[in-house]
N, C-alpha and C positions, 0 to 999 in steps of 0.2 A: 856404248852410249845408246839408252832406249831412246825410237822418237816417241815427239809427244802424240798423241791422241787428243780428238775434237771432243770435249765434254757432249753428255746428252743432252736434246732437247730436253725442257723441263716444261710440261704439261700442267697446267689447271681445268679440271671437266667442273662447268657449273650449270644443272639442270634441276628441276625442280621433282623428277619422276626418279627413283633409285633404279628403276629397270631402266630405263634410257644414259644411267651413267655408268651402269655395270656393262651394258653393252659398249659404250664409246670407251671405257676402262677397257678393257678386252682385246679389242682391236688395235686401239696404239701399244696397248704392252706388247704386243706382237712384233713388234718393231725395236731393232736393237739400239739404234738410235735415239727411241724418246724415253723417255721418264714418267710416270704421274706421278707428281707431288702432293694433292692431294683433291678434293671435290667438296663441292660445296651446292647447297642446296636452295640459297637464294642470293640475291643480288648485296646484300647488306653481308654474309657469308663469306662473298667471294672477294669483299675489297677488304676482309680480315684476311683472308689466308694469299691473296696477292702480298700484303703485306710480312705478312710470315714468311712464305716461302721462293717468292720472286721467281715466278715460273717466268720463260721465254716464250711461252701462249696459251691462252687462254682460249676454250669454247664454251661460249655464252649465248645461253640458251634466251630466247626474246621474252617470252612469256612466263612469269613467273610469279607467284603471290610474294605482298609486300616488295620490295625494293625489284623492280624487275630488271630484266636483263639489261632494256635502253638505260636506264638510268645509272649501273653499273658501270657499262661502257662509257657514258659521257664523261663520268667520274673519274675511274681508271686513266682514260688519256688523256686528263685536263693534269694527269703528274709529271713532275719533271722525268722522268724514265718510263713510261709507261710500259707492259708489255703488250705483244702484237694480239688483237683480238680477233677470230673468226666466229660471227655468230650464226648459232644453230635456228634453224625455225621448222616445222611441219608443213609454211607453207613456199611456195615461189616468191616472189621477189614481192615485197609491197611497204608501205611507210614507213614500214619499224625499223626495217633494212636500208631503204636510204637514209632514213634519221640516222642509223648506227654510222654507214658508210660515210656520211658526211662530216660529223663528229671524227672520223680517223679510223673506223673499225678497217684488219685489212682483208676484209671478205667477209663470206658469208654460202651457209651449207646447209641443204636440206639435212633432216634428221635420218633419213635412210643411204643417204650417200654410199658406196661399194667402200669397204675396207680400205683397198689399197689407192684411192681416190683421198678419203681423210687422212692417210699416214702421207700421201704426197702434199696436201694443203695444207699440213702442220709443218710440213719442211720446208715448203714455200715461204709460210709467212713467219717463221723464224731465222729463213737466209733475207728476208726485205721483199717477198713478190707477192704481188694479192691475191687472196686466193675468190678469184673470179675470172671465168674466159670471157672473150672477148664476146659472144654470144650473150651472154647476163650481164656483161658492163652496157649493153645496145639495152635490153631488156630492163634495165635501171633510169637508162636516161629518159626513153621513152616512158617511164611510169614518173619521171620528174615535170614532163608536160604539163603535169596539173598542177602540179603544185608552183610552176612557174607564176611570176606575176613580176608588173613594171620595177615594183623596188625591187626586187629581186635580181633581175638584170639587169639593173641601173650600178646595184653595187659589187655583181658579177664582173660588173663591166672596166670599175675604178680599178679593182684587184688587179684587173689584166692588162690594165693601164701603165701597168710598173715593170714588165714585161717587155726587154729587148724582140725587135721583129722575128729575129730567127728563134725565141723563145716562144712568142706566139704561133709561130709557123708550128713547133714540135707542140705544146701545148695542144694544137686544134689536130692534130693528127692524133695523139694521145687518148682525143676525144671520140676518134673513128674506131677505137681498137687498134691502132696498129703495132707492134713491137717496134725492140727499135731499131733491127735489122729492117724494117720494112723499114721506116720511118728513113733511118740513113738513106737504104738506095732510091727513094722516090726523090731525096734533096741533096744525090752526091757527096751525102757526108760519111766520113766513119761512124763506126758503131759506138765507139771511147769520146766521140763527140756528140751525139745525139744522147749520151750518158751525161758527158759534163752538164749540158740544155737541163736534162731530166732534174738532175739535183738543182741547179742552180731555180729553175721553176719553183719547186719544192720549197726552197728554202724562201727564197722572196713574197712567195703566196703564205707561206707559212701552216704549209701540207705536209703529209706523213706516208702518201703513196698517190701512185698514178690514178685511182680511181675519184678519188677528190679531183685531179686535176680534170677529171672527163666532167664530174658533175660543174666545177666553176663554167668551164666552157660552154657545155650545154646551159646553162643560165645564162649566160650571155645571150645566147642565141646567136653563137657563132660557128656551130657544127652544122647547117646545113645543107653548105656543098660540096663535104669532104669525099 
């Protein structure tokens, strides 16, 4: 009796530069684990061959002529199955990336990233983890400051409204960076139950990973005595 074997990841690269996707081709083929399925060179592109080929992640590039990458992204994970999106950009963190990040992308990566940095954030965000440390989830929130305003908080605030206490309590830790072996030992919980919190959050708010749940909170304006 053979065991079975984990299918590969299945990769979509979508960039608008053919040198920028033969280099990102290159490197995850390196990897015996991923796949590319196939590439695509603009945003209107890349929601045909999601379709076609049903990759389990996608990198999407932000900047692109005709249909760009945000607008892709919004599209993509407003489907019933969407897959995991990590978008590419040339620069640090700024609006395009929260727009993406809030809409559900699950990360986000410069374009020169180290090889074996991109084949670990495709792996990440096709086992369910974001591909952002807890350094750029701080660097995100802080560049939400501006964009913060009263509605904004007002209906930050109703969302978290629905939110059991000990749900809030992991929610606003969520919001500090903390994993959720931290998270457990600061509130004497297991780790299988700071789990259950995560998803049950998730699902109530009607979110798709932890970095939504730091932006909700930081809109509130309830991270800042963590």
């Amino acid at each position: 009796m053979t065991g079975q074997t984990t299918p590969p990841t299945r990769v979509l690269i979508v960039d608008d530069d053919p040198v920028v996707r033969f280099g990102l081709g290159m490197m995850l083929r390196g990897a015996p684990d991923l796949v590319v399925v196939g590439e695509a060179g603009d945003g209107a592109e890349a929601l045909r061959l999601v379709a076609e080929h049903a990759p389990d992640v996608v990198l999407m590039d932000i900047r692109m002529p005709g249909m760009d990458g945000l607008a892709a992204t919004e599209q993509l994970l407003a489907r019933p199955t969407p897959p995991r999106i990590i978008v590419l950009t040339t620069f640090d963190a700024d609006e395009s990336v929260l727009r993406a990040l809030r809409a559900g992308a699950a990360g986000f990566l410069l374009k020169d990233t180290p090889p074996d940095e991109l084949v670990e954030a495709v792996r990440g965000a096709a086992a369910g983890r974001p591909a952002l440390s807890a350094d750029v989830t701080r660097r995100l929130v802080e560049l939400a400051d501006a964009a913060r305003d009263d509605p904004r908080r007002a209906a930050a605030r109703r969302r978290l409204d629905t939110l059991a206490p000990r749900e809030m309590e992991v929610a606003i830790e969520i919001a500090a960076g903390r994993s959720n072996a931290d998270i457990a030992s600061r509130h004497h919980l297991s780790v299988p139950t700071v789990k259950t919190h995560v998803s049950s959050i998730l699902t109530k708010l009607g979110l798709t990973n932890r970095v939504q749940i730091a932006l909700i909170v930081h809109d509130a304006a309830l991270d800042r005595n963590v």
